[in-house]
C-alpha positions in Angstrom: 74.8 -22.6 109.3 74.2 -25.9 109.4 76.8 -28.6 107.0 74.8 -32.0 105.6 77.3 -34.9 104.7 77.6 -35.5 101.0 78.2 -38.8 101.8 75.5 -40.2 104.3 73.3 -36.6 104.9 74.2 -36.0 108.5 73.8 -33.0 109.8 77.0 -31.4 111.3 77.7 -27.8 113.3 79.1 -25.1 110.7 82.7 -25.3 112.1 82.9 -29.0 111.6 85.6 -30.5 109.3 84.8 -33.6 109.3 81.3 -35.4 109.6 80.6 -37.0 113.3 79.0 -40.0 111.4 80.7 -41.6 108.8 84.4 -39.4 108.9 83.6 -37.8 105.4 85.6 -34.6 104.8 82.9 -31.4 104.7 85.2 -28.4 103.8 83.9 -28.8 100.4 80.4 -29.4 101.7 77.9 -26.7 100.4 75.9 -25.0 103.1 72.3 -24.6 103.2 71.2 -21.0 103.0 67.9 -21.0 104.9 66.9 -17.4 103.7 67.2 -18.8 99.9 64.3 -21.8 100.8 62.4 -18.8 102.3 62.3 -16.5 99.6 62.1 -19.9 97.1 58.3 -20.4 99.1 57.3 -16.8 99.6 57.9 -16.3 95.5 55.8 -19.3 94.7 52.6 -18.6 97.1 53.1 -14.7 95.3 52.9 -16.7 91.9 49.9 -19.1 93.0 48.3 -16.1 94.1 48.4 -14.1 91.0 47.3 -17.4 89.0 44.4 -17.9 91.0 43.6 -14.2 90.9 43.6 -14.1 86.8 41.8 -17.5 86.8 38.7 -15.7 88.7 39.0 -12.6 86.4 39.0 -14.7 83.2 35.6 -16.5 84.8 33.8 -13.0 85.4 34.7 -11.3 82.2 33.8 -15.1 80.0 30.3 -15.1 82.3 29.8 -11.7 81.7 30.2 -11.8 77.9 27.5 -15.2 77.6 25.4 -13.6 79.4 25.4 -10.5 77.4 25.4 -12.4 73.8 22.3 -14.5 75.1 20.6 -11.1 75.6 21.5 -9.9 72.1 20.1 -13.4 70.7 16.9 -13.5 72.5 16.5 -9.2 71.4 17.1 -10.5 67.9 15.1 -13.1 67.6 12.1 -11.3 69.3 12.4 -8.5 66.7 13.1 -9.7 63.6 11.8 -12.7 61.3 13.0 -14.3 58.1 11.5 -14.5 54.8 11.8 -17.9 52.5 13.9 -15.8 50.4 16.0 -15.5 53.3 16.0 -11.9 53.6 15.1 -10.8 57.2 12.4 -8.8 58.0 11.9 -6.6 61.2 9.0 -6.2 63.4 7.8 -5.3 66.8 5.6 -7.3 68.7 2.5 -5.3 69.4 -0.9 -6.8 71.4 -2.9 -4.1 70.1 -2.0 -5.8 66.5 -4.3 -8.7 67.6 -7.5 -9.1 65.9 -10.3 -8.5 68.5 -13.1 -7.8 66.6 -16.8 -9.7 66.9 -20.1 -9.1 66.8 -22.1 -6.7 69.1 -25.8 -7.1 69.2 -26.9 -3.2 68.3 -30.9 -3.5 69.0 -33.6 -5.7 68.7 -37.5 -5.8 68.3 -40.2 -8.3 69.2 -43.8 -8.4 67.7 -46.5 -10.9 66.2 -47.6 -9.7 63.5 -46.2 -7.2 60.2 -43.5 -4.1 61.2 -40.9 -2.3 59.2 -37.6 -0.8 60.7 -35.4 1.5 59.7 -31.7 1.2 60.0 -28.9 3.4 59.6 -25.4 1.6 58.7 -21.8 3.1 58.9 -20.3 1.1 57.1 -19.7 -2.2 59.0 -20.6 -5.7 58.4 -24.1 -6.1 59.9 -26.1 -9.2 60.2 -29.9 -9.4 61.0 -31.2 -12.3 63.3 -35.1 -13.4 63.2 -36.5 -15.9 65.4 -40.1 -17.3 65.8 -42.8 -19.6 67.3 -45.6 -20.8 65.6 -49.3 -20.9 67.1 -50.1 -24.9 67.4 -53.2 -24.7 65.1 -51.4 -27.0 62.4 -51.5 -24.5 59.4 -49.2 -22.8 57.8 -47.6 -20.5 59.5 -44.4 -17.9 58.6 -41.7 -15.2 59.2 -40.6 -13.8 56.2 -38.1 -11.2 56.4 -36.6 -9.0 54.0 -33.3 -6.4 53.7 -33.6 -3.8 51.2 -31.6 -0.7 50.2 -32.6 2.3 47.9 -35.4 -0.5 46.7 -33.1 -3.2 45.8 -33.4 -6.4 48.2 -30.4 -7.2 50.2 -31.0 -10.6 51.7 -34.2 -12.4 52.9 -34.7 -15.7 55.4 -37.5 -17.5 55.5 -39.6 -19.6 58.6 -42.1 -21.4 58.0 -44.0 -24.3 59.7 -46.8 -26.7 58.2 -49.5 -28.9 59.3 -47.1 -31.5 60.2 -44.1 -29.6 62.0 -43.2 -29.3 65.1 -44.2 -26.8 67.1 -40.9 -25.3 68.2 -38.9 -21.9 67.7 -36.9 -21.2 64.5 -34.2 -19.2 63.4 -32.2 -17.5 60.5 -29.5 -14.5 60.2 -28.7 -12.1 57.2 -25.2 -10.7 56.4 -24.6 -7.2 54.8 -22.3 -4.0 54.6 -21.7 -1.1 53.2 -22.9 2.6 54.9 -26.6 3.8 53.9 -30.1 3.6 54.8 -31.5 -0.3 55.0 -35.4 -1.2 55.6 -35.8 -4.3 56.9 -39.4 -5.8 56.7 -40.9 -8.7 58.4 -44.1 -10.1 57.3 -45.8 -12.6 59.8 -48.5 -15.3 60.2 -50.4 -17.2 62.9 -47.4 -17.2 65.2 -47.3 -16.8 69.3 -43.9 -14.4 68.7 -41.0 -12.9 66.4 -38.1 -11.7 67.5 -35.5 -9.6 65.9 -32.3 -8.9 66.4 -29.3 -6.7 64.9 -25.8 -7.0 65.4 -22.9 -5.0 64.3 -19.1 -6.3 63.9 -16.7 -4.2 64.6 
């Protein structure tokens, strides 16, 4: 093995006493053991290895558990609400909660003069539609119609025209519920049409 000079750092054969450079004695020279460096390197790339390796595992298992919380957070907040009391309350989200009720026109009728017509309620809210246009003779001309039920009057519009109104169509609408037997008469003067119309909401 090779002998390096304590004094100036030349390098010298094993068996030399005394260095070929500057003289120095180099019995008491340490020797450099090459197989010491070698396992000094292997050790610290084995090290840098297993470093790196439970850098990459802390990375997985930290992604890993954000992920997952921000799954939990976004499930909870879907699913539950808070009171002002502060108390939480839990719900599910339904579509079929969502109100989707309106009005769906049931029948209607067309005439020019008087009719009666009988309708048969289940219970919804119902609402009666009457429409007219007058004959241009500049009198007074009308729609009355009337709502009743077991002889008591449920609602009644009113269209009317006079010598000086304009010749041009009308319209009113009456509400009502509750299940039963309703008559609904319409009265009529001097006019080119009525129409009638009934609409259910459900």
């Amino acid at each position: 093995m090779p002998k390096y000079c304590k004094n100036c750092g030349t390098e010298n054969n094993d068996n030399t006493t005394f260095c070929r450079n500057c003289g120095e004695n180099l019995s008491e020279t340490p020797t450099v053991n090459s197989n010491n460096n070698v396992r000094s390197e292997s050790n610290q790339k084995i090290l840098i290895g297993v470093i790196v390796a439970l850098l990459i595992v802390i990375a997985i298992v930290g992604t890993y558990a954000f992920v997952t919380l921000s799954d939990n957070n976004s499930n909870s907040d879907a699913t539950s609400s808070s009171s002002d009391d502060g108390v939480s309350n839990s719900y599910i989200s339904n579509s079929s909660n969502v109100n989707t009720k309106t009005w769906y026109k049931v029948d209607s009728f067309n005439g020019v003069g008087d009719y009666t017509i009988t309708l048969n309620s289940g219970g919804n809210r119902m609402k009666v539609v009457s429409s007219a246009m007058p004959i241009k003779n500049y009198a007074d001309n009308f729609m009355d119609t009337t709502v009743t039920k077991n002889g008591n009057t449920i609602g009644s519009s009113q269209l009317s025209w006079n010598s000086k109104s304009a010749v041009a169509t009308k319209s009113d609408t009456i509400e009502f519920s509750g299940a039963g037997t309703y008559y609904i008469y319409i009265s009529a003067y001097e006019l080119q049409y009525w129409n009638l119309e009934i609409y259910e909401y459900y």
